[in-house]
N, CA, C and O of each residue as an XYZ file, in Angstrom:
284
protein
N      -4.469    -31.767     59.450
C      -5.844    -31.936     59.894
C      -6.579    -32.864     58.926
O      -6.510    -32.760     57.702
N      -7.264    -33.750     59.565
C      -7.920    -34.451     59.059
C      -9.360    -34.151     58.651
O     -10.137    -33.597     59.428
N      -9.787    -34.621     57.102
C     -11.025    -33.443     56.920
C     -12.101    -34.460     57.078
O     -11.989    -35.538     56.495
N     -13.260    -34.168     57.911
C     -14.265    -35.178     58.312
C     -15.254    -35.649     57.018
O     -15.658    -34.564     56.599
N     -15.579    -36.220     56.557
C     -16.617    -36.392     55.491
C     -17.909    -36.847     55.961
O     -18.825    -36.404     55.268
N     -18.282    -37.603     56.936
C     -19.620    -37.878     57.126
C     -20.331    -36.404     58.100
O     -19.570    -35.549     58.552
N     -21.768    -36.330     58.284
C     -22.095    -35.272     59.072
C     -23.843    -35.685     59.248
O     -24.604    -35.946     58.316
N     -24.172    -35.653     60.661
C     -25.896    -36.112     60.608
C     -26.626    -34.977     60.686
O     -26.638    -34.321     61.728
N     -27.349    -34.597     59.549
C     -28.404    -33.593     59.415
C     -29.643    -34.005     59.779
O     -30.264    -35.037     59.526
N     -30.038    -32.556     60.728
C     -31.186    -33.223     61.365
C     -31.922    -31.941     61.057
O     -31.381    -30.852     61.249
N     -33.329    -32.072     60.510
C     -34.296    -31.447     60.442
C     -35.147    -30.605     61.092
O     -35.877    -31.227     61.863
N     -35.374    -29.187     61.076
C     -35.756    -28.394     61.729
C     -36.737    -28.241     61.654
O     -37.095    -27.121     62.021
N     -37.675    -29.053     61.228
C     -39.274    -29.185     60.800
C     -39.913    -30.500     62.038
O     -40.776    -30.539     62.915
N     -38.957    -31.379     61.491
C     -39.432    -32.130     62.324
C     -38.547    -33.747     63.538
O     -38.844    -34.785     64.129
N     -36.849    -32.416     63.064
C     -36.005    -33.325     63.885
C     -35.742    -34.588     64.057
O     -35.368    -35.266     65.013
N     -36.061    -34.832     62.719
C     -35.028    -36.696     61.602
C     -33.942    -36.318     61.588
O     -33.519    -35.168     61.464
N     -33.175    -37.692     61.774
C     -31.492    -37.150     61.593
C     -30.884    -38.836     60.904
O     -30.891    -40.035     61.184
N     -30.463    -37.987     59.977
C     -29.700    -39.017     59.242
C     -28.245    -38.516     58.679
O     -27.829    -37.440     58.251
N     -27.612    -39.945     58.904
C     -25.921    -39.714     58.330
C     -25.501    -39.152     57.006
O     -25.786    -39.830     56.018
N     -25.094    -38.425     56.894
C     -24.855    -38.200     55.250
C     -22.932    -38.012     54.910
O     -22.082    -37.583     55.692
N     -22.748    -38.508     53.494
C     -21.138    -38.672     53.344
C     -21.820    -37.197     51.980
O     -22.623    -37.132     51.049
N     -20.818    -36.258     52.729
C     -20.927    -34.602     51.847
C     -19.600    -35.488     51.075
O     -19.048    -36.567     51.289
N     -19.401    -34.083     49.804
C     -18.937    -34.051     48.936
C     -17.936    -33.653     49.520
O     -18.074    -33.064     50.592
N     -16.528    -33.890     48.912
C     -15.701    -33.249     48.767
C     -15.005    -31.738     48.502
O     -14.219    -31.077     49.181
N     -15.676    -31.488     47.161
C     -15.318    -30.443     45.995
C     -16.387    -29.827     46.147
O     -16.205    -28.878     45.384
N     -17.391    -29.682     46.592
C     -18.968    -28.672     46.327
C     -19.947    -28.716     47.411
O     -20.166    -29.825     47.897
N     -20.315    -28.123     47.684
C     -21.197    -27.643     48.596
C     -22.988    -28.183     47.945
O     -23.508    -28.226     46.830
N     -23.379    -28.469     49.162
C     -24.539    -29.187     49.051
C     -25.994    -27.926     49.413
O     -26.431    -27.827     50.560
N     -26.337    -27.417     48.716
C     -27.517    -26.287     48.519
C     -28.864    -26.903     49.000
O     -29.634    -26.292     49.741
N     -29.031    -27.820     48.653
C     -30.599    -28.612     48.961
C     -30.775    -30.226     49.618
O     -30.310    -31.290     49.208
N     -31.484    -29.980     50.585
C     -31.494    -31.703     51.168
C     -32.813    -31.920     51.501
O     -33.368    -31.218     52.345
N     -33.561    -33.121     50.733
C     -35.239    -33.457     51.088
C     -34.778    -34.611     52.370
O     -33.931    -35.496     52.249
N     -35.544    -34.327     53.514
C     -35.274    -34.973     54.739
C     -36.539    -36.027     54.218
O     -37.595    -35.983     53.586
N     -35.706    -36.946     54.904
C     -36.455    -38.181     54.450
C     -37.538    -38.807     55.207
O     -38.024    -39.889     54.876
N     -37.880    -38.199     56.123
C     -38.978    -38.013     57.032
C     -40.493    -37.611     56.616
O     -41.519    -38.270     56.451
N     -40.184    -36.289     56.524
C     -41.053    -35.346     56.586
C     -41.222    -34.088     55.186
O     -41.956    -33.101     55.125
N     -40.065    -34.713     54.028
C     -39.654    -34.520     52.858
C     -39.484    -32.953     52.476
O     -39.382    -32.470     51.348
N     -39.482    -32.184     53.940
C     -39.335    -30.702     53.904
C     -37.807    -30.979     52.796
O     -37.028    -31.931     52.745
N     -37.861    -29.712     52.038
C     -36.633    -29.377     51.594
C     -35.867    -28.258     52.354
O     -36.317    -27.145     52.625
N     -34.498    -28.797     52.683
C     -33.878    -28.162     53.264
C     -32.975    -27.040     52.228
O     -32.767    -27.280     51.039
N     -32.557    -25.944     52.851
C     -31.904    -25.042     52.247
C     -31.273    -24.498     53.425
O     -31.788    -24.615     54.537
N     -29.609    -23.600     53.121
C     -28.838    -23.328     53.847
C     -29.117    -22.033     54.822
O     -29.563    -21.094     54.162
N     -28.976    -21.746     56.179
C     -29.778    -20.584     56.607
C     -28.497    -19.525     55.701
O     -27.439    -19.775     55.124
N     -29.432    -18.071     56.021
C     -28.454    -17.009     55.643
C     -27.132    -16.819     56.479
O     -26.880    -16.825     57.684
N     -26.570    -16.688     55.602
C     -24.664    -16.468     55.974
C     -24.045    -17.981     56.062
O     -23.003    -18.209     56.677
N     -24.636    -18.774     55.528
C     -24.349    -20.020     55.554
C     -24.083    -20.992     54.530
O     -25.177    -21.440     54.188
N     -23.020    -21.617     53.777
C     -22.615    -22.186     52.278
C     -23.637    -22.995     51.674
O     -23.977    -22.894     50.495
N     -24.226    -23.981     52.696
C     -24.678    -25.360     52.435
C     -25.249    -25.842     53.779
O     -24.864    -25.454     54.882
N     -26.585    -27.077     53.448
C     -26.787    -27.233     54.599
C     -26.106    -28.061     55.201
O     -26.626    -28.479     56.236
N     -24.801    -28.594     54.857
C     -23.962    -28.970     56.113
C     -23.935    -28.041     57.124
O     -24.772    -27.898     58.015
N     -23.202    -27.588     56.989
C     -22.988    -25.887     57.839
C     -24.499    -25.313     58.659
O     -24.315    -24.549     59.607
N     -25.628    -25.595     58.379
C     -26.768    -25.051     58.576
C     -27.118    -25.903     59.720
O     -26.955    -25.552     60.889
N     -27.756    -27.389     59.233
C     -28.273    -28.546     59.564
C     -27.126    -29.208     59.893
O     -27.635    -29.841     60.818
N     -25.931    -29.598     59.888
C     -25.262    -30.623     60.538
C     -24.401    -30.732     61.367
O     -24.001    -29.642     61.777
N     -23.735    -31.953     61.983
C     -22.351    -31.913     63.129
C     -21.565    -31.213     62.747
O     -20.954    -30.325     63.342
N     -21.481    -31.732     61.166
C     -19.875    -30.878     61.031
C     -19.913    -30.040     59.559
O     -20.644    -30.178     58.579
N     -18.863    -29.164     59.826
C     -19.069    -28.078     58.523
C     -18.644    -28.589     57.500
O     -17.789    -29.387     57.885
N     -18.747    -28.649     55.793
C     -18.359    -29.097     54.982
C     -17.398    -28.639     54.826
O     -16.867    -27.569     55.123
N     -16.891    -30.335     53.833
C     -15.405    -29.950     53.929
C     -14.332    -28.620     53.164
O     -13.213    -28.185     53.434
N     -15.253    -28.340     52.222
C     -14.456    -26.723     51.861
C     -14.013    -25.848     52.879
O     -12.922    -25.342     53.141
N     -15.370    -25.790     53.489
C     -15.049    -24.886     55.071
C     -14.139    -25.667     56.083
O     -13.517    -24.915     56.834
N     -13.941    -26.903     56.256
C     -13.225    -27.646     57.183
C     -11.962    -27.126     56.662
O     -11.091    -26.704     57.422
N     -11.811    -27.146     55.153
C     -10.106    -27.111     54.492
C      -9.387    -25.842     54.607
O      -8.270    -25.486     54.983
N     -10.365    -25.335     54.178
C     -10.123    -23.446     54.071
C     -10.814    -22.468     54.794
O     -10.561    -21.280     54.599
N     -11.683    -22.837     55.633
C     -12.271    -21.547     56.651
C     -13.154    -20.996     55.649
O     -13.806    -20.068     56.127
N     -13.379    -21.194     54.599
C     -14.078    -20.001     53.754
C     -15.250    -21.549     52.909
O     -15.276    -22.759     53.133
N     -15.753    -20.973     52.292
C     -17.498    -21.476     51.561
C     -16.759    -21.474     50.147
O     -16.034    -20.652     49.588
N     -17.267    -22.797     49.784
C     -17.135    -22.749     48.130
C     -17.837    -21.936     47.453
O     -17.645    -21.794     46.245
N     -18.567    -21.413     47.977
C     -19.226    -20.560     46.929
C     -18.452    -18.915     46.706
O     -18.751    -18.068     45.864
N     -17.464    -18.852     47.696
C     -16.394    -17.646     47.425
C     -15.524    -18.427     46.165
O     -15.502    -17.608     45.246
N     -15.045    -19.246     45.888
C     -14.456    -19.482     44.881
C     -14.159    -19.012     43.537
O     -13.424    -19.671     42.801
């Protein structure tokens, strides 16, 4: 399986969506949307706001089913 790296987070304030290239190795906790400069944070039960806010789940979760933050 191929692990996706880009993912467009789009804002639940005020529904901007921009491309973003996530990390590899770590999970992304905070994102200021560049819109409307809300800071984003991950909902509950959720690693990062990839997973929250975006297409696709980060890639820890893409690799292993599980959240870097179990690590």
């Amino acid at each position: 399986m191929t692990t996706i790296l880009k993912s467009t987070l789009t804002c639940p304030e005020c529904g901007h969506s921009t491309e973003e290239t996530m990390p590899i190795d770590a999970c992304r906790w905070f994102h200021q949307c560049k819109a409307c400069k809300k800071i984003l944070k991950p909902k509950t039960g959720d690693c990062c706001v990839y997973c929250s806010y975006g297409t696709v789940a980060c890639p820890p979760v893409q690799e292993s089913g599980s959240c870097c933050q179990n690590d």
